[in-house]
N, C-alpha and C positions, 0 to 999 in steps of 0.2 A: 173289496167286494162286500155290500152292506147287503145286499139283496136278500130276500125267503126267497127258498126253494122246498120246495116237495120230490121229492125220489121217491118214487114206486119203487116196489122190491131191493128198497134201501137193505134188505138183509141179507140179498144174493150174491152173487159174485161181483157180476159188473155194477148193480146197483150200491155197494158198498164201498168199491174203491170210487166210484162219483163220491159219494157224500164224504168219504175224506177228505178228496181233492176242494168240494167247497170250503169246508171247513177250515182249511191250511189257507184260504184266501180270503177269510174273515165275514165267510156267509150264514145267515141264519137257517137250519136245517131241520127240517120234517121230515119224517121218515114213514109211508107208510107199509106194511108188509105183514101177509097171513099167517107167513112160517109155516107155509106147506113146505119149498124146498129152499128158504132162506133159513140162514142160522144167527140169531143174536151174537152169537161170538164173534163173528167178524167188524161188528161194533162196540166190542166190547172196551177198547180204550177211549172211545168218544161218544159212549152212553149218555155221560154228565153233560154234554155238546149238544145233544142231539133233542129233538121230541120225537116221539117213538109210539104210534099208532100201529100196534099188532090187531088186526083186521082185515077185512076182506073187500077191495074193491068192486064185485061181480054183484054190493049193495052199494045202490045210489047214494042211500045216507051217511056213508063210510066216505063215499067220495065227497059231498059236500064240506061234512066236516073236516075232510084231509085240507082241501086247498081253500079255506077260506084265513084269508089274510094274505095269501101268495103270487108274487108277481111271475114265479116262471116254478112250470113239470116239466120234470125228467123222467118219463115213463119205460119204466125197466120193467116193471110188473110181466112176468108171462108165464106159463109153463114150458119152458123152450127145448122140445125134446119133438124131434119128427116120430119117434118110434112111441113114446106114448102116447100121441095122438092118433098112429092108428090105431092100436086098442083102443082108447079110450078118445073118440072125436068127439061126443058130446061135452063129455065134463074138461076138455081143452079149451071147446070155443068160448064153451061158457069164463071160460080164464080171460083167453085171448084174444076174445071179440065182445062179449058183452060188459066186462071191466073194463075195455079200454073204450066204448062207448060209453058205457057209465062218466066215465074221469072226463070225456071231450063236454058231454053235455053239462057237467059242475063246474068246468075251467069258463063256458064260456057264460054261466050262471054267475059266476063269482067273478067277471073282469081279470081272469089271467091272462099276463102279456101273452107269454109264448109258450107254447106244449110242444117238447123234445121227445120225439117216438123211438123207438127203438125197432126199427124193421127188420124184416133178415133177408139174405142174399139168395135164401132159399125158394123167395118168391118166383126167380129164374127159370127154373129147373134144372133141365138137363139139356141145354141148346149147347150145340156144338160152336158155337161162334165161341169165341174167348178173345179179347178179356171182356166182362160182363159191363153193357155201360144203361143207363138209366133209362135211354128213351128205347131198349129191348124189351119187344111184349112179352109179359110174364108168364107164366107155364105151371104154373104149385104142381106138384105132385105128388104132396101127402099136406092133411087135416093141416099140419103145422104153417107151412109151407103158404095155404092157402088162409087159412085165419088173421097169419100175420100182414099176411097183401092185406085181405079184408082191412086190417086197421089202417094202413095208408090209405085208401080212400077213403077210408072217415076222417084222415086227419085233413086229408084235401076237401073233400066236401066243407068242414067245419070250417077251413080258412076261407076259404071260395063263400060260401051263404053268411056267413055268421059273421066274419071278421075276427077268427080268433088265428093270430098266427100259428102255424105248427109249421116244425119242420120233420122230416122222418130221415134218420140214416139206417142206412140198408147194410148189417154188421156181419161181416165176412169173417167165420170162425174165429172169436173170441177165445183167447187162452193168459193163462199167467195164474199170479199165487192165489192160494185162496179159490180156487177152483175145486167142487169136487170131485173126488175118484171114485166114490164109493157106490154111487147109484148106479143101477143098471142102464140108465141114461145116460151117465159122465159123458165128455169131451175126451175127445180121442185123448190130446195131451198127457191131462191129468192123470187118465188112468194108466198108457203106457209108460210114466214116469216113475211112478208108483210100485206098478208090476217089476218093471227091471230093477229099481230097488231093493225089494223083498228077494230078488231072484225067480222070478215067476215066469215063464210064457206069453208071450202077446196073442191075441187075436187078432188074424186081419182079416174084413169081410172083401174077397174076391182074391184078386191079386198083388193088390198094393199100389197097383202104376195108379191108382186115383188122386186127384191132385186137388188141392187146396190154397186159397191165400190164406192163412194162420195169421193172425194181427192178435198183435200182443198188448194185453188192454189197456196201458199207458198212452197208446197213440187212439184208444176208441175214448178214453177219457178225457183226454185233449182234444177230438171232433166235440164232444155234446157241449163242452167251456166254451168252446166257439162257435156252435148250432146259440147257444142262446142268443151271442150279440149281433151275431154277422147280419146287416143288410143285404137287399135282394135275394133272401132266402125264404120267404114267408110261400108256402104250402108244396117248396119242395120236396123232392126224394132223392138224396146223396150218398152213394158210395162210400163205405168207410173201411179202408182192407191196407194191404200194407203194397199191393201193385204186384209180389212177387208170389209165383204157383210152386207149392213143393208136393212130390209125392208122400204116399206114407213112408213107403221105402226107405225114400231119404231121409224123410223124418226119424226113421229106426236110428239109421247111420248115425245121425246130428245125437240123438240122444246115446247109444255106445261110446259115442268118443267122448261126453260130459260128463257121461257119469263111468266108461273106463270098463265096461260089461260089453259081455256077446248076447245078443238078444237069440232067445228062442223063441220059433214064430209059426203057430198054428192057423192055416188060412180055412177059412168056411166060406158057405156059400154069399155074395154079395147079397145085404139087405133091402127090402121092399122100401122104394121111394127114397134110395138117395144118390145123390146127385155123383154122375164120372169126373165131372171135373169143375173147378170155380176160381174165377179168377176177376178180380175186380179192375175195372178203371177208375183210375180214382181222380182223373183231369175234372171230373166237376169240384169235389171235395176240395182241391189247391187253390181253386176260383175263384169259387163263392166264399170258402169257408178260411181259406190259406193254410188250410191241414196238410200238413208234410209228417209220414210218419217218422217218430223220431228215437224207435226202437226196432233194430233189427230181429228177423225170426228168430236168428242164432243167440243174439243176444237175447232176448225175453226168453227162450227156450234155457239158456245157463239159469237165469234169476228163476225162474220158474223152478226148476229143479232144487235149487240151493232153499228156496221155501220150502219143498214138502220134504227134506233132507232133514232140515231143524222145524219140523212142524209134523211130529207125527201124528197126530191125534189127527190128519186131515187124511 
């Protein structure tokens, strides 16, 4: 793979295990990111690898100069937290809808083939149907939720008027290493792995029967490798989840028997704007895309753990 590439929020989680994965495939790498909730150290063995634009996309001029020379974005950039967004819904969209309008109108300024969105499942809501499949009308139910749809239709409209392809996959609970714990925003994951660790207490907000697909981000890494080249995929929206729903419940379980602890578990009231249950179809994603996830819950929950084990600083 000889290709440029540009990754948004190349410093984030999922935007940094992308730019390694180019880079082990012999791709040239741009990195842009403000380092509001990315950390350079997660690039820090492939600095010398990389170009590394610390910046803010939500300026047009940031975006120009990020993709000029680049044949394909991987737009990772967001604030991706339902609960900071309802505090704070202006300086979200501003993240999450006016930088990722920024980046569509310089992609399609500067002749980029293909723009890879990162959507969330969140767009959904809370519809009782399950499992979640693409052509279900959407539902937002918090700033987040509805900001991030916002961007798929910009990325649809952009393909549709413009002719810039985009494809948008729709990322159903992203977890694994290098995630963080520490924000009051973490991912369930993270922080319950962490906590049981140290010996600490969980919080669960309701009951726990709430259920999730959990995709463990080697199989979300492996979709956007294949959102670049796949045919008949130009301005769709695809599922990206691992097909299976776990409770948190059971999630406690899976994490006690890995790491070999009794969890103790303080439950509070269920949080404003998030979803009972989610569960992806991911018959489009096999189709179009030939994404077959190829890492189990259980297993990406082992490796996941065995990271923040010999990685304390995270």
């Amino acid at each position: 793979m000889t290709k440029t590439f540009l990754v948004t929020g190349g410093a984030g989680f999922i935007g940094s295990h992308i730019a390694h994965r180019l880079l082990r495939e012999g791709a040239t790498v741009r990195v842009v990111d403000n380092l509001s909730t990315g950390k350079k150290e997660r690039l820090r063995d492939v600095e010398r690898c990389i170009e590394f634009i610390e910046d803010d996309i939500t300026d047009r001029r940031v975006c120009d100069r990020a993709v000029q020379g680049v044949e394909y974005v991987l737009h990772q950039a967001a604030v991706p937290s339902v609960y900071r967004s309802i505090h704070d819904p202006v300086e979200t969209n501003r993240a999450n809808v006016i930088g990722t309008l920024n980046l569509l109108e310089s992609c399609r300024q500067h002749g980029v083939r293909r723009f890879v969105y990162a959507a969330s499942s969140s767009a959904y809501g809370d519809t009782q149907v399950l499992p979640k499949k693409e052509d279900m009308a959407p539902n937002p139910l918090s700033p987040y939720a509805l900001q991030k749809f916002v961007g798929e239709r910009y990325c649809k409209l952009y393909n549709d008027l413009y002719g810039l392809e985009t494809v948008s996959l729709r990322y159903f609970n992203v977890f694994g290493p290098s995630q963080d714990p520490w924000s009051e925003y973490s991912a369930v994951i993270p922080k319950f792995a962490t906590r049981l660790q140290s010996g600490q207490s969980l919080v669960v907000y309701g009951d726990g029967e709430q259920s999730r697909d959990f995709t463990y981000i080697d199989n979300v890494v492996e979709a956007n490798i294949l959102a670049i080249k796949a045919p008949r995929t130009a301005g769709a929206v695809i599922n990206i989840g691992c097909g299976e729903s776990l409770t948190l419940n059971r999630l406690i379980r899976f994490l006690e028997e890995i790491l070999q602890v009794q969890a103790g578990v303080d439950h509070e009231p269920p949080r404003r704007g998030d979803v009972r249950h989610s569960l992806a179809d991911i018959s489009l994603a096999r189709d179009v895309l030939g994404y077959q996830p190829k890492v189990t819950v259980f297993e990406g929950l082992r490796q996941t753990v065995e990271f923040f084990m010999s990685n304390q600083r995270w």
